[in-house]
C-alpha atoms as one frame of an Amber mdcrd trajectory, in Angstrom:
protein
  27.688  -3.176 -18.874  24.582  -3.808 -18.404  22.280  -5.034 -15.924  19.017
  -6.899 -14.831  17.307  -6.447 -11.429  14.641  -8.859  -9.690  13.135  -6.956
  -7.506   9.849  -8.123  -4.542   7.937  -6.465  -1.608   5.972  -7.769   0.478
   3.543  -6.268   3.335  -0.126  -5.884   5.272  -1.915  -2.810   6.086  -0.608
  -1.383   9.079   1.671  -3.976   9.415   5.242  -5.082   9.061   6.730  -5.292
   5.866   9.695  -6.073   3.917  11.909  -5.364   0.310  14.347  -7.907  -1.431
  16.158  -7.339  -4.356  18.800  -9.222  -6.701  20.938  -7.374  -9.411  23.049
  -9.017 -12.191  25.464  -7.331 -14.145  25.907  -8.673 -17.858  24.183 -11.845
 -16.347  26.507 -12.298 -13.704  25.684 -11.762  -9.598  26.411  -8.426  -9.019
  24.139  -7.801  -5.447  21.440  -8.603  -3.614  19.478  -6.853  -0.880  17.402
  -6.528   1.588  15.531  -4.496   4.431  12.683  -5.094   6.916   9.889  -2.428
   6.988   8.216  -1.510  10.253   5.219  -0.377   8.114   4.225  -0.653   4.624
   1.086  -2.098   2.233   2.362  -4.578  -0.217   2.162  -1.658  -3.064   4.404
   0.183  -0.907   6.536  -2.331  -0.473   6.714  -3.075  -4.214   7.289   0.451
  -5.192  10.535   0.291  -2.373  12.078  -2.655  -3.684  12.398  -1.171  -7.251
  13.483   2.089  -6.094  16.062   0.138  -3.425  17.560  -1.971  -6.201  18.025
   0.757  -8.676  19.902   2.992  -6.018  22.107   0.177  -5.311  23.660   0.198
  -8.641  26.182   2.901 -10.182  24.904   6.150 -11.598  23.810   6.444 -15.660
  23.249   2.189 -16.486  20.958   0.730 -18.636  18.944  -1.193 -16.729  16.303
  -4.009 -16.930  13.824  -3.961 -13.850  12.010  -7.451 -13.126   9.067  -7.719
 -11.025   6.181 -10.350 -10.066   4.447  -7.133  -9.649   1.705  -6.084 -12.273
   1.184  -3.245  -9.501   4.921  -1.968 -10.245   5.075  -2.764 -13.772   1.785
  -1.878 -15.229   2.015   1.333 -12.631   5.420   2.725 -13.659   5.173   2.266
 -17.747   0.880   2.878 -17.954  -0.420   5.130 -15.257   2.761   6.774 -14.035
   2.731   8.940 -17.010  -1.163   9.736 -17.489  -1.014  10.606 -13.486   2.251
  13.100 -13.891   0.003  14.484 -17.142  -3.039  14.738 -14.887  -1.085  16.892
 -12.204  -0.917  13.614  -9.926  -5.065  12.721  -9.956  -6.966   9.824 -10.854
 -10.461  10.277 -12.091 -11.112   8.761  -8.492  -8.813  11.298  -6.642  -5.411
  11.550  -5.653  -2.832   9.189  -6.941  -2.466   6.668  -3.926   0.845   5.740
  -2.456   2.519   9.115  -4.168   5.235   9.475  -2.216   6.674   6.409  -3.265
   6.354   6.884  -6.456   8.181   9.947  -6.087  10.856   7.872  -4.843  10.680
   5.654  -7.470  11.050   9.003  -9.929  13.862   9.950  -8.467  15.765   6.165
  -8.187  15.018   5.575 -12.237  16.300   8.664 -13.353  19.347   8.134 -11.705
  19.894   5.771 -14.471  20.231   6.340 -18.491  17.395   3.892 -19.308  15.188
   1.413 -17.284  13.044  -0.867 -18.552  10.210  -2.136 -16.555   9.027  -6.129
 -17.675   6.571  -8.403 -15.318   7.218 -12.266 -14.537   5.164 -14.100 -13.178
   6.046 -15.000  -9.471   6.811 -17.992  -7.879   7.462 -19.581 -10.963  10.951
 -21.081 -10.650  12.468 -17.619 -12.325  15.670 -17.890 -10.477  16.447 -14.063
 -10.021  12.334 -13.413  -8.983  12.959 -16.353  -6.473  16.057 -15.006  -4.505
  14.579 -11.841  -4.811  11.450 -12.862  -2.986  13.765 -14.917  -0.503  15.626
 -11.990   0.442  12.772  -9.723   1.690
């Protein structure tokens, strides 16, 4: 089996926030998600949505991960690496938002492969579009 995951967060600084997420299983509904945030940035927010949706499926899958979010995407596959190479620092300082990414860490390697790809939102993608109406 495997299985594709739309995934969107959505927040404000300081301010309230919240995760949707829609998983198919060999293209077929499998679940959906959701859960309001009394706190988060929209990176945040991003980064819980993935991690969310990949805990929600069954240990050791192969896994496709689709998000509106270049933050996520670009994040997890490009800097994620360099930063964990770099003992978690950017030339600028510290890696920002690192304890989500942590918990991002520790949701894909639950799995035996994920694969991160970007879409672009609000686009009539259906799985992006329930996603994003879920959080």
């Amino acid at each position: 089996m495997s299985f594709t995951i739309y995934s969107d967060g959505s927040g404000t600084t300081g301010g309230p926030a919240g995760i949707g997420f829609v998983a198919y299983a060999d293209g077929l509904p499998f679940s959906e998600g959701s859960l309001p945030l009394a706190s988060a940035t929209n990176q945040q927010a991003e980064l819980l949505a993935a991690a969310h949706a990949l805990d929600s499926l069954p240990e050791g899958q192969d896994v496709v991960l689709v998000s509106d979010s270049k933050y996520l995407v670009r994040g997890y596959t490009e800097y994620l690496p360099k930063w964990r190479e770099g003992g978690w620092r950017r030339r600028r300082g510290p890696v920002a938002n690192l304890h989500y990414c942590h918990r991002l860490i520790v949701a894909v390697e639950r799995h035996r492969s994920v694969r991160f790809e970007w879409t672009l939102g609000h686009n009539g993608t259906e799985g992006n579009e329930r996603a994003d109406r879920r959080r």
